[in-house]
C-alpha positions as a printed NumPy array, in Angstrom:
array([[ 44.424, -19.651,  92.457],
       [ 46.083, -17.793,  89.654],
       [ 43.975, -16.34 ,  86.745],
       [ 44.959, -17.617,  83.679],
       [ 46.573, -14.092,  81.96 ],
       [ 46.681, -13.473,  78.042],
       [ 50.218, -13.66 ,  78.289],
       [ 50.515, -16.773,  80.898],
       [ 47.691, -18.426,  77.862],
       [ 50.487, -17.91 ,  75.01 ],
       [ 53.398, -19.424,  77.079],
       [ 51.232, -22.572,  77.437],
       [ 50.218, -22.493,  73.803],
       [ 53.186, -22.557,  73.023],
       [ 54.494, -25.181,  75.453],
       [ 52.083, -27.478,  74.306],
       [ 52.097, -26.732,  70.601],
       [ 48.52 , -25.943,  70.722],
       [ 47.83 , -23.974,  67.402],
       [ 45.975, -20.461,  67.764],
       [ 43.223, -21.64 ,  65.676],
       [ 42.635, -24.684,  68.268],
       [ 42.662, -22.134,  70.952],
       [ 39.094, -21.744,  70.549],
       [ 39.808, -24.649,  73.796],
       [ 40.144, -22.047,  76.54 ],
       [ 38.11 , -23.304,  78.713],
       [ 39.557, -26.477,  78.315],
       [ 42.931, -24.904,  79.492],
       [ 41.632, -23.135,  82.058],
       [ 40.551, -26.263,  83.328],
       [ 43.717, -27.579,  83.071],
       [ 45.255, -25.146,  84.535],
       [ 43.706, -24.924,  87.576],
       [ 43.971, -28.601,  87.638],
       [ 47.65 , -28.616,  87.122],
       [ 47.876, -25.583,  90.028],
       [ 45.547, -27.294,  92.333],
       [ 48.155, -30.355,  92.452],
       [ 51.121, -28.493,  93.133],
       [ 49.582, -26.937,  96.009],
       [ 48.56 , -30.355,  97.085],
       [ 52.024, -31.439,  97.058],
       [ 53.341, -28.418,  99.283],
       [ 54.232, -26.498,  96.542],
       [ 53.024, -22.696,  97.032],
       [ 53.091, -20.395,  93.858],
       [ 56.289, -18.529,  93.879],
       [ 56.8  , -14.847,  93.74 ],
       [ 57.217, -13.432,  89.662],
       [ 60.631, -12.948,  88.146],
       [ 62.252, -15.405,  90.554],
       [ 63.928, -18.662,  89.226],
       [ 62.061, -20.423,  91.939],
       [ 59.106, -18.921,  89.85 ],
       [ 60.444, -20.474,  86.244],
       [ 60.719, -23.907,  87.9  ],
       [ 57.039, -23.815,  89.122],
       [ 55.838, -22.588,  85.422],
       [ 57.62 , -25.619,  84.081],
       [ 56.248, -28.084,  86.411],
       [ 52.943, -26.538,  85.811],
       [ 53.505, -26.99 ,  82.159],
       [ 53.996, -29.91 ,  82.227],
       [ 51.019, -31.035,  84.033],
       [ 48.954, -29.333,  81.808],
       [ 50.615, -30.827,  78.314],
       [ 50.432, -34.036,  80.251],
       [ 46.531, -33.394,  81.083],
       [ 45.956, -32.294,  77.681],
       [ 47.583, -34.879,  76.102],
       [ 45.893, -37.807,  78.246],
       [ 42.099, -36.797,  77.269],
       [ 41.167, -40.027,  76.237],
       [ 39.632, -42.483,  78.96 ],
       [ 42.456, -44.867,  77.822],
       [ 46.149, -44.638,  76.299],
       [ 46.722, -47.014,  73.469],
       [ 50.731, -47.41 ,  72.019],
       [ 53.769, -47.357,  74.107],
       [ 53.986, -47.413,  77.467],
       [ 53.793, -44.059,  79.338],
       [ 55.842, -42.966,  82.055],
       [ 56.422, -40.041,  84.254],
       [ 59.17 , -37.876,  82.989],
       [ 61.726, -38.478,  84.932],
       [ 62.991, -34.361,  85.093],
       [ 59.382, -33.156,  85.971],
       [ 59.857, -35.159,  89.427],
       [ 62.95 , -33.898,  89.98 ],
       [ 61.886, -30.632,  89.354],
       [ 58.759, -30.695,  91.839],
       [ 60.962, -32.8  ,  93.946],
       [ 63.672, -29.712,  94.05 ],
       [ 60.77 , -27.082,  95.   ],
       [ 59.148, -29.639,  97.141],
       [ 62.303, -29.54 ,  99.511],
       [ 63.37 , -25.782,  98.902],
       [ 59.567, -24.412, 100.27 ],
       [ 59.907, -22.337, 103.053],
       [ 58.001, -23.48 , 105.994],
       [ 55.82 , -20.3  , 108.069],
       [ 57.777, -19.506, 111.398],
       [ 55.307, -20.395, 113.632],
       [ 56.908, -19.488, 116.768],
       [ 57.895, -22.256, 118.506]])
């Protein structure tokens, strides 16, 4: 899996709207980061190659999943009814379909 970089860190800080001074939770979002990683290659999505905009769709999804995670702490929700977003599955949908499969010779 991917390490967690200083500068991967402060695009997820900021995509969650996680204030420096609460970033004192790193381990917490290295956890769920390597949660949120560990499901899209369970769903056939590989990590994509830097600098690619295969590459900016993946960071979103994984985003995503770890706002969602981080979000969703408590053992139950309380208030509205939750619901999947509806462009996150489209999204892992898109790079679910576009992955290229190994040529394995046959």
């Amino acid at each position: 899996m991917s390490e967690l970089t200083e500068a991967r860190q402060k695009s997820l800080l900021a995509y969650c709207r996680i204030d420096a001074a609460e970033a004192d939770e790193s381990d917490l979002l290295q956890t769920l980061y390597d949660s949120a990683l560990s499901y899209m290659e369970q769903a056939g999505v590989s990590e994509p190659a830097d600098g690619t905009p295969r590459r900016a769709q993946y960071d979103l999804c994984v985003n995503y999943l770890v706002l969602d995670a981080y979000d969703r702490r408590d053992v139950t929700i309380t208030g509205t009814i939750a619901a999947e977003n509806p462009a996150f599955r489209r999204m892992l949908n898109q790079l679910k379909l576009t992955e290229s499969v190994p040529d394995s010779g046959t």
